[in-house]
N, C-alpha and C positions, 0 to 999 in steps of 0.2 A: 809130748812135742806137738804143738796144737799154733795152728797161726801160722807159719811157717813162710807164706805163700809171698812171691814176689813186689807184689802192690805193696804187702804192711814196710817192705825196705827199699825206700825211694829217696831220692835226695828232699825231698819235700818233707820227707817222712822220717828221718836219723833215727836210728835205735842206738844203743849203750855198747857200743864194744861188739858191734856187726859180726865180725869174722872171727871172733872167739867163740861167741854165741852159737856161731853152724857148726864149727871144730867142734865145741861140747854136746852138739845134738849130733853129730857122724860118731864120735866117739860111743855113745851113750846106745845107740843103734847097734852099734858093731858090739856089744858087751850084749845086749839082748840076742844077737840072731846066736851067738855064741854060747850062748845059753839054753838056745834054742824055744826063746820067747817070740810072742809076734811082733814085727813091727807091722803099724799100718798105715798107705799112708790114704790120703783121701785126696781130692783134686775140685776146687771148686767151678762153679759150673760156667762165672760169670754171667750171674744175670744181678749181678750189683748193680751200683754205681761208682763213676770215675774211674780209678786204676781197676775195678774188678768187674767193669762192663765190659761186656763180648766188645770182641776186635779191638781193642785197646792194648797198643806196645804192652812190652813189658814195664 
């Protein structure tokens, strides 16, 4: 589960079936902690550009 981050799902920006996509990545998390696998997550730092420059909405 890699990318995840707000900026990549913008109206600019449409991904394939948005909200299926996070239900199968909550699901897929919930099956690992149960398992007692790691999940991890990471938080980018915004030092992009556009949607992933510091102080820029979500």
């Amino acid at each position: 589960m890699i990318d995840m981050q707000k900026g990549c799902f913008t109206l600019k920006t449409p991904r394939y079936d948005t909200k299926g996509v996070v239900q199968q990545i909550h699901k897929l998390a919930q099956v690992f902690r149960k398992q007692n696998n790691p999940v991890i997550y990471t938080q980018h730092d915004r030092t992009g550009i556009g949607v992933f420059e510091k102080n820029t909405p979500d």
